[in-house]
Structures are given as structure tokens and as C-alpha cells.
C-alpha positions in Angstrom: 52.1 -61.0 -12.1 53.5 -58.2 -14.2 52.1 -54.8 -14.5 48.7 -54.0 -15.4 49.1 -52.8 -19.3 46.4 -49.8 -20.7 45.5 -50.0 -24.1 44.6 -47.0 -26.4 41.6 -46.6 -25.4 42.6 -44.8 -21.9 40.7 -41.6 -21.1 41.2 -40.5 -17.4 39.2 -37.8 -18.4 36.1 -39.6 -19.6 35.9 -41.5 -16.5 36.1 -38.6 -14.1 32.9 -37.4 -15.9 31.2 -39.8 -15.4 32.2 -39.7 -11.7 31.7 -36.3 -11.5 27.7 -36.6 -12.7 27.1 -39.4 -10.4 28.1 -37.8 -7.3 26.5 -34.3 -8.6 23.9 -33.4 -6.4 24.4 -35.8 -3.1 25.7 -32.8 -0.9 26.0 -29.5 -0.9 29.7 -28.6 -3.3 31.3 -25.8 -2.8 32.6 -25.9 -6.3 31.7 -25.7 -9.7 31.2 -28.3 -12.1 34.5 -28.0 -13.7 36.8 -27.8 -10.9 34.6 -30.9 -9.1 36.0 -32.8 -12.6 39.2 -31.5 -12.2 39.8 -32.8 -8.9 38.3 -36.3 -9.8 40.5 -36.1 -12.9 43.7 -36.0 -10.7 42.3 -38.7 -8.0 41.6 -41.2 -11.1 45.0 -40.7 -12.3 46.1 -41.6 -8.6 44.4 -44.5 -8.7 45.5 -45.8 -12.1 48.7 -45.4 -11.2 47.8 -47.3 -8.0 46.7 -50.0 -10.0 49.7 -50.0 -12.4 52.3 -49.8 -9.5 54.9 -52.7 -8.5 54.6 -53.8 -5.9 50.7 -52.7 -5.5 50.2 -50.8 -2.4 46.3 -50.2 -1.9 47.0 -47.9 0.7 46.6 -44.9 -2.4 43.1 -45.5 -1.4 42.6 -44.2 2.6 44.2 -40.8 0.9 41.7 -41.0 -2.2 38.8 -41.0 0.5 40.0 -38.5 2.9 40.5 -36.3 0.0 36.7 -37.3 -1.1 35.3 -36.1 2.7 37.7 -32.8 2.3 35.9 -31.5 -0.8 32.4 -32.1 0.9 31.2 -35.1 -1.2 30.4 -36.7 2.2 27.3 -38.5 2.4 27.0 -42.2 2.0 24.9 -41.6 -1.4 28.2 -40.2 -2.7 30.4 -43.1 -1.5 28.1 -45.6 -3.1 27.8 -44.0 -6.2 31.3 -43.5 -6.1 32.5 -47.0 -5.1 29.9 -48.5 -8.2 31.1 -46.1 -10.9 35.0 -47.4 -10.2 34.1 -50.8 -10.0 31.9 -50.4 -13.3 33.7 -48.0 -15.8 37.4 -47.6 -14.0 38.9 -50.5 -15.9 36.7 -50.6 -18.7 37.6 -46.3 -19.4 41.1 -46.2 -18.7 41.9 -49.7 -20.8 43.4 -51.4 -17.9 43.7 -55.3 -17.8 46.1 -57.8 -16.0 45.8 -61.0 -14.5 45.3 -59.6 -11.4 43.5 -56.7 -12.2 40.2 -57.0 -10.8 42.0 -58.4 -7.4 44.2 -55.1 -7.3 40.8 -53.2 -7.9 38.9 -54.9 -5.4 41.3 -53.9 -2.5 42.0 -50.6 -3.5 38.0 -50.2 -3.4 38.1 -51.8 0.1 41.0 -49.0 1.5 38.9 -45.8 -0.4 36.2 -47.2 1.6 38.1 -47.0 5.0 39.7 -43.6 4.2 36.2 -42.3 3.5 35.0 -43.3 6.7 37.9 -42.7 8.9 37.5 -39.1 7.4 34.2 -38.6 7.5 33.9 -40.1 11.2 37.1 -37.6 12.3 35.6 -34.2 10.6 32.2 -35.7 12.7 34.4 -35.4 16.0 36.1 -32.2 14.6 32.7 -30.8 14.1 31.0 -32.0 17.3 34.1 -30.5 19.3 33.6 -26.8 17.4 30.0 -27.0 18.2 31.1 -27.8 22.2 33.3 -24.8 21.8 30.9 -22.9 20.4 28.2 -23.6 23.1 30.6 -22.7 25.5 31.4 -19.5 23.8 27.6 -18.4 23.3 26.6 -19.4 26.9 29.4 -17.1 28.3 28.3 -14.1 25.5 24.7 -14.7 26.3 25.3 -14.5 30.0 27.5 -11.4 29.9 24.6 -10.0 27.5 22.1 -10.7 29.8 23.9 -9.1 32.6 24.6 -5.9 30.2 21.3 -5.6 29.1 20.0 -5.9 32.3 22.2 -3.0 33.8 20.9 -0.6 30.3 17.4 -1.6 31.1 17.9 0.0 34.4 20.0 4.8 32.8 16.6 3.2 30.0 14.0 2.4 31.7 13.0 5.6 32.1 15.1 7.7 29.7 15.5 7.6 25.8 18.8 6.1 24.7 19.3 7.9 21.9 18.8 11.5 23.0 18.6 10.9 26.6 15.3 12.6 27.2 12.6 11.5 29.3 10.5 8.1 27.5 7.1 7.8 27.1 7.6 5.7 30.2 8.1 8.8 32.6 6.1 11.2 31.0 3.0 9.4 31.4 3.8 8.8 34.8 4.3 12.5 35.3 1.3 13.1 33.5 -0.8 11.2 35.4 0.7 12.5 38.6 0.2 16.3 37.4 -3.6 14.8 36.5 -4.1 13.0 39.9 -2.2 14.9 42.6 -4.3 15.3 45.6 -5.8 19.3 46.5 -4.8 20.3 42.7 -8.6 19.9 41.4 -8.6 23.8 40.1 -4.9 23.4 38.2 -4.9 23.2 34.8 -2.3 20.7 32.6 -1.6 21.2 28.9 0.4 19.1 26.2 2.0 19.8 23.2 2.7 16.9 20.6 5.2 17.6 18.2 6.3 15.7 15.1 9.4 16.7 12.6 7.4 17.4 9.1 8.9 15.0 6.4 11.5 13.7 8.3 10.9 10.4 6.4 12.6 12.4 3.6 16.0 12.8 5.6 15.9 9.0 6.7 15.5 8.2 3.3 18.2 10.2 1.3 20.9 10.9 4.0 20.4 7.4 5.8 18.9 6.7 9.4 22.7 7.2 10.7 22.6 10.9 10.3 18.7 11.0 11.1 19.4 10.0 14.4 22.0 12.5 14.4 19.5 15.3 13.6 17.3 13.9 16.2 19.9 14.2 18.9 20.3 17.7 17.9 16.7 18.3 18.1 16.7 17.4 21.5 19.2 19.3 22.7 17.8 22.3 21.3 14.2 21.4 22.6 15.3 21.0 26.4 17.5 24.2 25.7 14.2 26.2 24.4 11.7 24.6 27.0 13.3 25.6 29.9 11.6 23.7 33.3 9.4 22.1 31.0 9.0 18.0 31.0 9.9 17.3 27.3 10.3 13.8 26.3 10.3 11.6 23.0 8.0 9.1 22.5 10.2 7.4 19.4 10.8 7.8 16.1 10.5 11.9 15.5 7.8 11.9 18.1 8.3 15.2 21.2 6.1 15.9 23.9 5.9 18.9 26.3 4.4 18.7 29.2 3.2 21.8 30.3 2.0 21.9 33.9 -0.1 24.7 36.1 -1.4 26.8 33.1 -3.0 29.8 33.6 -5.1 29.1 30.1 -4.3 28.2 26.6 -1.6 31.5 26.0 1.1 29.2 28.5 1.1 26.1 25.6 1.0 28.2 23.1 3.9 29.8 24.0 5.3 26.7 24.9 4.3 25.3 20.9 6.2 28.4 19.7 9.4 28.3 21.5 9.7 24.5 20.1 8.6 25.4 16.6 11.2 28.1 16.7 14.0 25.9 18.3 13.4 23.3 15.3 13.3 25.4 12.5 16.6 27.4 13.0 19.2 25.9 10.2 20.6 22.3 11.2 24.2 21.7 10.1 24.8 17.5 10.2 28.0 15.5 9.4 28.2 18.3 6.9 24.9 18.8 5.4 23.0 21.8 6.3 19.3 20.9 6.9 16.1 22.9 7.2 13.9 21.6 9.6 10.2 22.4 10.6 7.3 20.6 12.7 4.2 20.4 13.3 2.4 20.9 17.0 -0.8 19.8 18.4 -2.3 21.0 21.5 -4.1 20.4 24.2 -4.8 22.7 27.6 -7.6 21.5 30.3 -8.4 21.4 33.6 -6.8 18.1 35.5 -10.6 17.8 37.1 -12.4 14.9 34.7 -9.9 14.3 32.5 -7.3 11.3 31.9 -3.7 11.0 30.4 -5.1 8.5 27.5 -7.7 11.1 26.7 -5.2 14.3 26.5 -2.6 12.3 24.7 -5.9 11.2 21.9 -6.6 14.6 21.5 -3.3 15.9 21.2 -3.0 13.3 18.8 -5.6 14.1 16.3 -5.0 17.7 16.8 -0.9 17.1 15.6 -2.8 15.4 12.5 -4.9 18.9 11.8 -1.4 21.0 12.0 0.1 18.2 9.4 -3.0 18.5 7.5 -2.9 22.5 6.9 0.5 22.1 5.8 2.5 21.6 8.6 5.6 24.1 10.3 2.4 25.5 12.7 0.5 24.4 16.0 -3.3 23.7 15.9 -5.6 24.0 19.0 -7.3 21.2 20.4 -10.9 22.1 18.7 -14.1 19.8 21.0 -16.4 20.6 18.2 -14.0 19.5 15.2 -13.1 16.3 17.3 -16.6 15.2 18.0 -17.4 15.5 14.3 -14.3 14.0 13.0 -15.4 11.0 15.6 -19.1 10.9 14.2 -17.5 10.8 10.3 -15.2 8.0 11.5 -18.5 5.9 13.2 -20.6 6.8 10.1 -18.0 5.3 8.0 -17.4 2.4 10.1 -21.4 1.9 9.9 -21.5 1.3 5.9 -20.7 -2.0 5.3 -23.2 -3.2 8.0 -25.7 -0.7 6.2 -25.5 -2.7 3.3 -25.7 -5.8 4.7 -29.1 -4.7 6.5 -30.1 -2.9 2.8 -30.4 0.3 4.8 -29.2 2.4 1.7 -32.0 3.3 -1.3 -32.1 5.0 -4.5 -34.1 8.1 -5.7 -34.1 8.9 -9.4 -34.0 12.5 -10.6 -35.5 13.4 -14.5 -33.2 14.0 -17.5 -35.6 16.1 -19.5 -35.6 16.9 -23.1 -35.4 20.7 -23.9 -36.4 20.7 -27.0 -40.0 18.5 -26.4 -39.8 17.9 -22.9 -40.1 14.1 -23.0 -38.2 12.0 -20.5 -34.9 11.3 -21.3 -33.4 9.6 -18.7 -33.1 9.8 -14.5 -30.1 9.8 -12.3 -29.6 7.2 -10.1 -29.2 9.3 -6.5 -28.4 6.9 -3.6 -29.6 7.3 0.0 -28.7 5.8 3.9 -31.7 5.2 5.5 -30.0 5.4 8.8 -31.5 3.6 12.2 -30.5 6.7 14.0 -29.7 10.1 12.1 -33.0 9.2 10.0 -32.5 10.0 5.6 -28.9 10.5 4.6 -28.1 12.6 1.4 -24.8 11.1 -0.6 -22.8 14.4 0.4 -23.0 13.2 4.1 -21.2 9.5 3.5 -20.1 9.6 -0.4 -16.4 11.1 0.8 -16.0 9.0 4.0 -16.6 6.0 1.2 -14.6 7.0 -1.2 -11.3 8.1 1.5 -11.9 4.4 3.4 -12.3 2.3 0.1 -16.0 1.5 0.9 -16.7 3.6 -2.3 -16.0 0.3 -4.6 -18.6 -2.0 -2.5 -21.4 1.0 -2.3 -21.0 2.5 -5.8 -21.4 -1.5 -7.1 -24.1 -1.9 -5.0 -25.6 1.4 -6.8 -24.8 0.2 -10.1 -26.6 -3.3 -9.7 -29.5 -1.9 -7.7 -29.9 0.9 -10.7 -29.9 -2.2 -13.4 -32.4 -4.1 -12.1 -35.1 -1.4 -11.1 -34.4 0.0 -14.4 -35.0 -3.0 -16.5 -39.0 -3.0 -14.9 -39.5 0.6 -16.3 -40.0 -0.9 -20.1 -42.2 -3.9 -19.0 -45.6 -2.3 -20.9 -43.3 -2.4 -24.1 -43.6 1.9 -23.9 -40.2 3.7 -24.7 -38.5 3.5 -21.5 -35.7 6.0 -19.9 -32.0 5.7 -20.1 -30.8 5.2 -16.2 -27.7 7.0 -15.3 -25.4 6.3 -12.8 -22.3 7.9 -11.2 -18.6 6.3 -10.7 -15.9 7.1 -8.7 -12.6 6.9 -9.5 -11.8 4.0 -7.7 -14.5 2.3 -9.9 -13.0 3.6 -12.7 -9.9 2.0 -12.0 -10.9 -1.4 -11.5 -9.9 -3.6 -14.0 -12.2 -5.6 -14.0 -14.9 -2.9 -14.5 -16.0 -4.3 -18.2 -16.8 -8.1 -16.9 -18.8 -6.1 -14.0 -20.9 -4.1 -16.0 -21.3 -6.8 -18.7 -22.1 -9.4 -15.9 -24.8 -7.3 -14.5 -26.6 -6.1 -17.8 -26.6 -9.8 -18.6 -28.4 -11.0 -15.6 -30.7 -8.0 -14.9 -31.6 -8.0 -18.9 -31.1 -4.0 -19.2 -30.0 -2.8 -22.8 -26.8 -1.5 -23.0 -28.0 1.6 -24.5 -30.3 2.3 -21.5 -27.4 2.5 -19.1 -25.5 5.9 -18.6 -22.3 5.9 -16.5 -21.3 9.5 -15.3 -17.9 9.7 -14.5 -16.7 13.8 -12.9 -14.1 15.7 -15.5 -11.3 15.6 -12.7 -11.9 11.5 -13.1 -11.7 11.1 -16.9 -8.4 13.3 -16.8 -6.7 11.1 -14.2 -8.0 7.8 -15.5 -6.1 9.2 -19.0 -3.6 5.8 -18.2 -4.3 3.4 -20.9 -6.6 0.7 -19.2 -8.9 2.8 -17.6 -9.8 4.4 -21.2 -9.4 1.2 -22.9 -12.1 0.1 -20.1 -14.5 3.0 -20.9 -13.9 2.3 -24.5 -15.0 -1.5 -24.8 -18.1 -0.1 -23.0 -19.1 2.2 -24.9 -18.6 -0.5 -27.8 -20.8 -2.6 -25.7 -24.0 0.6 -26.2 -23.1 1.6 -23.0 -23.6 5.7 -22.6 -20.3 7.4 -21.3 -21.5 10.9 -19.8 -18.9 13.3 -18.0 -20.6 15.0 -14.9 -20.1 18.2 -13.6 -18.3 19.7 -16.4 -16.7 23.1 -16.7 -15.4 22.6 -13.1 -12.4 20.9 -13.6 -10.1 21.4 -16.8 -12.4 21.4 -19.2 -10.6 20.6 -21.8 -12.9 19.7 -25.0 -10.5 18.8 -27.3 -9.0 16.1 -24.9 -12.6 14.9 -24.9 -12.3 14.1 -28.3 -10.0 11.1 -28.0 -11.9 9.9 -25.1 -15.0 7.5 -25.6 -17.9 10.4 -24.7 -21.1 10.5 -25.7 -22.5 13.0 -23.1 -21.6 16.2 -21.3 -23.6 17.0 -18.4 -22.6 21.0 -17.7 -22.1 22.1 -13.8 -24.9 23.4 -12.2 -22.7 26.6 -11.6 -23.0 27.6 -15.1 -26.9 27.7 -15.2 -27.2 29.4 -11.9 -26.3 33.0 -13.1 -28.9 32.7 -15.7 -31.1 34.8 -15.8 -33.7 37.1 -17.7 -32.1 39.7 -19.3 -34.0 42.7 -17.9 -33.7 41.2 -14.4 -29.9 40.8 -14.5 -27.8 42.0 -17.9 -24.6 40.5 -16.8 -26.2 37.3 -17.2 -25.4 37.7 -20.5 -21.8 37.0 -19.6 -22.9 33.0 -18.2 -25.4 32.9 -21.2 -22.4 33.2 -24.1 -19.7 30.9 -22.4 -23.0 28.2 -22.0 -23.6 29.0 -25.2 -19.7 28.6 -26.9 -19.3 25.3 -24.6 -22.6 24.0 -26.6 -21.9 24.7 -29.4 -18.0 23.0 -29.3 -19.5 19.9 -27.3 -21.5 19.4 -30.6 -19.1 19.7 -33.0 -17.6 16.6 -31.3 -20.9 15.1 -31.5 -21.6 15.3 -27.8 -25.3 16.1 -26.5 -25.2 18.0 -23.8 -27.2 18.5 -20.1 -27.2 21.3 -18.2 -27.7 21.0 -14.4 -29.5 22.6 -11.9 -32.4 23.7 -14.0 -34.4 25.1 -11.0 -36.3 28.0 -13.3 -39.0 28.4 -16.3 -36.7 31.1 -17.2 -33.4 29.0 -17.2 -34.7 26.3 -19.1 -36.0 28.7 -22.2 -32.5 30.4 -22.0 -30.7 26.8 -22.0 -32.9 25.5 -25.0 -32.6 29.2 -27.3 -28.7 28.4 -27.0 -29.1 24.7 -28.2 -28.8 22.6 -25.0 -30.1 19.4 -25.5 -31.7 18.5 -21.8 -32.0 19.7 -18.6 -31.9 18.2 -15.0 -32.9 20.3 -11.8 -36.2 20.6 -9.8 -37.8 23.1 -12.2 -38.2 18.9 -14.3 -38.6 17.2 -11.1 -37.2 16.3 -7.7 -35.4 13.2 -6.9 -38.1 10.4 -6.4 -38.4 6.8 -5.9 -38.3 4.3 -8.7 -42.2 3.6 -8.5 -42.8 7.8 -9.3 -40.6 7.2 -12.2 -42.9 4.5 -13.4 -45.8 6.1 -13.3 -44.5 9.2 -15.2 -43.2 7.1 -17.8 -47.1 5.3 -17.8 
């Protein structure tokens, strides 16, 4: 038969396209889409020149598969997809046609077919082979690892790599011998903890490289300074000193000082001169009745009370401060049971009119009937709330409990009392404070206008970001009363008050305290003029204002004479349960 002819139509190009998208995605192709279509490109043009060829050799083929395997398209989804598109669109797109055409075609399918699996099957062997190697390789590093790590477990298990001191491993254990040793009941044992202040900073700017460096350094200067003293690192930028047969407290402390001054001489590091202090706690006891877990707690918390009055300084172990640190802790770890056993209450305190002396309003004042310490005032648990997070669960728990006895207090269809309620600034900050407060006026039935929320000065100022104002905002659209409490102590800053959504300013109770009759004290006049300006600007923004801490006849006539518009202390009424309320307001 003579040569296979191609007609005008041929477009090698066209056809590796549509080679290229059928084989697209059955393996993984190192390769983009355009140089996969350049490579099919050239193998079509092999093979069309296979097919053209006298004599025909089909043999073209086993090197058209190989090459297929070699660039990855090596799954048996991409040979079939491959073998359909030549046998479907190879004559057709590059205008081949011949007598013996679809014969030639049919063989040289037959040899890609072989090639492709001869490949595939010897890159299979290749790879099982590598892997064998491989193994063989990772057995003989994992053994020679094993047997490396095995000898450092040994100048480590005892010592810390990095600076070579003494680990936590054989401190405790001289610790505990110092604490134990027989006929040493009279000795006394002390222990200073000591922590780099903001070393965190170093790590993070210079890198941990030279950290480690500066802790190496440290070290050495530590065992330098402490003489026969154990000192050891626990990790991280952790010492400890072990300071053993003290003659009292002065021996630690001496100890604490020759560290602190060790650490805080100038640092030079891979060329960066670094200041360095740290912080110290300690501890000094006799051995009798105590245990290594119990010094190393109390050195602890005591290393946290240098940190926390500024670090670059020792603190003494303090019993007294510990055991009331550990009763805050418990009392804080006791609310959320609290409220699940509805041990907390609420007392209401009168908002007074000044001008008639009608009921205004109460303060919603919350309580902790406690199983075991009896009534709790807010200033005992309000701040461990607020520091744990509790605040958000307790302060809704106020806000609900305030809706819903307040909504009773208008049920003889009397004018009823505004009820006012404090929130923190983690309340302030939730965002979804508007569908709380809305969600709870809805199902209690309160008017908006007879809810107050009182949020401190020091709050409004740092909840000036956008969504917690646009929260107090929608709010105070809603009717709800905005009030800030205890102002005058923080900035006090009327005119920033005039772009937030205020309706109320409740004055500190400082202010009214040094008022006073004029012939009893005349510097009272002093308190009596800045209560007085304060007024006066709260009401040009169109702010009423409350005074705290009315406890005096004599207060309250001063507070009204200057324009106050209410008052709120015991001279109006002590904080009482919701049924007093009601019968006042009856």
C-alpha cells in the first residue's frame, strides 16, 4: 500500500489538546498545562510520522509509552483515556487516510500499550528497590540514633544540655535529700526561683539562636556569683538556687541579690549588647513539716508577686498573702456552681429625686449567699469575675434577674421605678449585647425606658472602638437609659460624652463626701463649686445627673441648691430586697 496521505485539515496541535484535557487530572503532573501540551504535541507528531512511514515500523510506539510513564501520566485512567482519544480523534484531526490506515493504527496502539507497561512495571521495580535501600538506610540511622541518644540520655539525665547546669531532675532530688536527711530536723532549707523579665522579647526580635546564647551566659555568671550554692535550670529562662542550712531568711536573701546582680550587669551577644534583669521569689523554712512540692508552690507564686510589682527585685514568701490569694482562687472557682444552686441575690438601692423626693429609680446591687462565708458584698467576688471571665455569665445573670423582678413593680398600674443595672466591660464588648438585652425585655415584658444600664467612665472611654458605641447606640434607640457610673474618677471628659449615647451621669461618691455645711467646714466650698461646674456642663449636654453617696440631710440640700437632679446613698435608703421596693413604691 502506499503512504498514508494528510489532507489540509491536519492540526497536530488540536489533537494534543484534546489529549492533554483528557489525561488532565489522572495523576499528580509535575508540569503545567502548557508544557504537558507541548510534550504531547511532539509525541503526536511522532506518531504521525509513524503512521506515514515506509516501511511502517510500530515499534515508535514502546518509546511513545515509556515517554508517557517518564512524565508521570502513569495510572491506568491515563492510558485508557489516552489509548481512546488516538483511536477516536488521531486520524480524524491530523487528516490521515490510507488503505491501511486503521491497520497501521491499530498496531501502533497495541506497541504504546506495551511500552506503557513495560515502563510503568520497571519504574515499579526501580521504586520498590529505592524503597529497600531506603529501609536499609533508616534502620542503620535509627539504630545508630538509638544508640546516640541513649549514651546523651545518660552527661542529660541529670544535667541541662544547653547550659550544663544541674536539671530539675537533680535538684529535686537534692531537695528532697536536704528536706529528709536523717538528725537534720532543726536545719533550715531555702529556695530562690528566678525568671529572666521579658525574655520573651529577646526570643522574639533577636531569634531563639542567640536567646539560648544569652541563656548560656546567664548561667555561667549564676554559678560564678552563687558560689557552693546548688543552682540549676528548670527550662526555658527558669533558675533555681538551692540554698541549704540557713541561719534565717538574711542567707536567701543574700543569695536572691548576688543573682539579681549577676543578671543585670550589661550582656554583650553575637554583637548586641543586652540589658538584662529578673525577677526572684523566695522561700526559707525549716525542713521539719515541709515538702519539696510545697516549697517549690510557694516559691512559685511568690516569683509571680516580684513579676507583678514590676519585676528586677525578689519578693518574700508572705503565709498570709498566700492563703488569701488561695481563698480568692477557691471563691472564684465556686461561682459558676453558685449560680447553678441560685446562691447569688439582688438588693435594690433608691435613686431619689432631689428636687420632690419621689422615687426615681433603684440600683440593682447583687449578692453571694454563700454556704460557708455567710452574705457576700460584690467588692468581695466582682474582681475575681471579672479577671477569670465569670463576669459575662454573672453580670447576665444580673441583668435578667433585674428585668423580671422589675417588670412586677408596675403591676397595680402606679408609676413604677426605672431599674438600673451595672456592666462590665467584658459585657460591653459583646457583640451580641443588643440581641441580649432586646431578647430579655421581650420575654420579661419590661419597657425599655424602665431599664438603666450603668457602664464606669474608664469603660465608655475604652469601649470608644466603633461596635461597642454603635451597641450602646441602637440601645438607647431602643428607650433603653445609658448612665455612666462613677464619674469624675476616671477622665472625665464631658465633651467626649457628647458624641457618646448618654443620657445619665451618676457623680462619684468622692465628690459628695467633702460636703459639708459651710460653718462646719469652709473648704467645702472648694467640692461644692467643682460639683456645681460639673452640673451645670452635664446639663448643657442634656444629661441629668446623680450624685452618690448621699449619706447626709446636709448633703442632699447642698446637692439640690447646686441643681443636682437625684441622689443615691443611705441618707434615701439602704440597699433592700425587691419586695421593700414594692412596698415603697405602694
Amino acid at each position: 500500500m502506499g503512504e498514508p496521505a494528510a489532507t489540509r485539515a491536519s492540526c497536530p496541535g488540536t489533537f494534543a489538546r484534546a489529549w492533554a484535557k483528557a489525561v488532565s487530572g489522572t495523576s499528580y503532573l509535575p508540569m503545567t498545562q502548557a508544557q504537558l501540551e507541548a510534550l504531547l504535541q511532539r509525541l503526536t507528531q511522532r506518531l504521525a510520522a509513524a503512521l506515514r512511514a515506509e516501511p511502517f515500523d510500530p515499534r515508535i510506539g514502546h518509546q511513545v509509552g515509556a515517554e508517557l510513564v517518564a512524565a508521570h501520566i502513569a495510572s491506568a485512567e491515563g492510558l485508557g483515556r489516552t489509548v481512546e482519544v488516538i483511536q477516536l480523534r488521531l486520524l480524524r484531526d491530523l487528516g490521515l487516510v490510507g488503505d491501511d490506515i486503521s491497520d497501521r493504527l491499530a498496531r501502533l496502539l497495541a506497541t504504546i500499550t506495551t511500552g506503557y507497561a513495560r515502563a510503568l512495571r520497571d519504574r515499579t521495580l526501580d521504586e520498590q528497590e529505592s524503597i529497600r535501600r531506603a529501609a536499609m538506610v533508616a534502620r542503620a540511622q535509627a539504630e545508630r540514633a538509638l544508640r546516640d541518644s541513649e549514651s546523651r540520655f545518660r552527661h542529660q539525665a541529670t544535667h541541662d544540655p544547653l547550659t550544663d547546669l544541674p536539671n530539675r531532675t537533680l535538684f529535686t532530688d537534692r531537695l528532697a535529700a536536704a528536706i529528709a536527711a536523717p538528725g537534720r530536723g532543726a536545719d533550715r532549707v531555702g529556695v530562690c526561683f528566678l525568671d529572666l523579665d521579658r525574655f520573651k522579647v529577646v526570643n522574639d526580635s533577636l531569634g531563639h539562636q542567640l536567646g539560648d546564647a544569652l541563656l548560656v551566659q546567664m548561667a555561667q555568671r549564676l554559678r560564678r556569683a552563687l558560689g557552693d550554692h546548688l543552682v540549676a535550670r528548670l527550662g526555658g529562662d527558669e533558675f533555681v538556687i538551692l540554698v541549704e542550712r540557713t541561719g534565717g531568711t538574711d542567707d536567701v536573701v543574700k543569695a536572691a541579690e548576688a543573682a539579681l546582680a549577676a543578671v543585670s550587669e550589661p550582656a554583650l551577644v553575637d554583637g548586641h549588647e543586652l540589658s538584662v534583669t529578673a525577677s526572684v521569689g523566695i522561700v526559707e523554712r525549716p525542713v521539719a513539716g515541709t515538702t519539696p512540692g510545697e516549697l517549690m508552690r510557694a516559691a512559685d507564686s511568690t516569683l509571680h508577686w516580684a513579676k507583678a510589682a514590676g519585676g528586677a527585685r525578689w519578693a518574700l514568701f508572705d503565709p498570709a498573702r498566700h492563703r488569701t490569694e488561695l481563698a480568692r482562687y477557691a471563691l472564684s472557682a465556686a461561682i459558676p456552681a453558685a449560680l447553678d444552686r441560685g446562691e447569688f441575690f439582688l438588693d435594690y438601692q433608691p435613686l431619689t429625686s432631689l428636687r420632690d423626693g419621689t422615687l426615681l429609680g433603684v440600683e440593682a446591687l447583687v449578692r453571694w449567699r454563700h454556704p460557708e462565708l455567710g452574705v457576700l458584698r460584690p467588692d468581695s467576688f466582682i474582681g475575681l469575675a471579672e479577671e477569670t471571665g465569670l463576669i459575662v455569665r454573672l453580670g447576665g445573670w444580673v441583668l435578667a434577674e433585674a428585668c423580671r423582678e422589675a417588670e412586677s413593680w408596675a403591676a397595680d398600674g402606679g408609676p413604677a421605678p426605672f431599674v438600673s443595672v451595672n456592666l462590665a466591660v467584658r459585657q460591653v464588648n459583646r457583640p451580641d449585647l443588643v440581641q441580649e438585652v432586646r431578647g430579655l425585655l421581650a420575654r420579661t415584658g419590661l419597657p425599655p425606658e424602665r431599664l438603666q444600664l450603668e457602664i464606669t467612665e474608664s469603660t465608655m472611654m475604652s469601649a470608644g472602638a466603633e461596635d461597642p458605641v454603635r451597641a450602646l447606640r441602637m440601645l438607647n434607640d431602643l428607650g433603653v437609659r445609658i448612665a455612666i457610673d462613677d464619674f469624675g474618677t476616671g477622665y472625665s471628659n464631658l465633651a467626649y460624652l457628647r458624641d457618646l449615647p448618654v443620657t445619665e451621669l451618676k457623680m462619684a461618691g468622692e465628690f459628695v463626701t467633702g460636703l459639708r455645711a459651710p460653718q462646719v467646714d469652709p473648704a467645702s466650698r472648694t467640692d461644692e463649686r467643682i460639683l456645681a461646674s460639673l452640673v451645670s456642663l452635664a446639663h448643657a449636654l442634656d444629661l441629668t445627673v446623680t450624685a452618690e453617696g448621699v449619706e447626709t440631710a446636709d448633703q442632699a440640700d447642698l446637692l439640690r441648691a447646686i441643681g443636682c437632679d437625684a441622689g443615691q446613698g443611705w441618707h434615701f435608703g439602704r440597699p433592700a430586697p425587691a419586695a421593700r421596693i414594692l412596698e415603697q413604691i405602694r
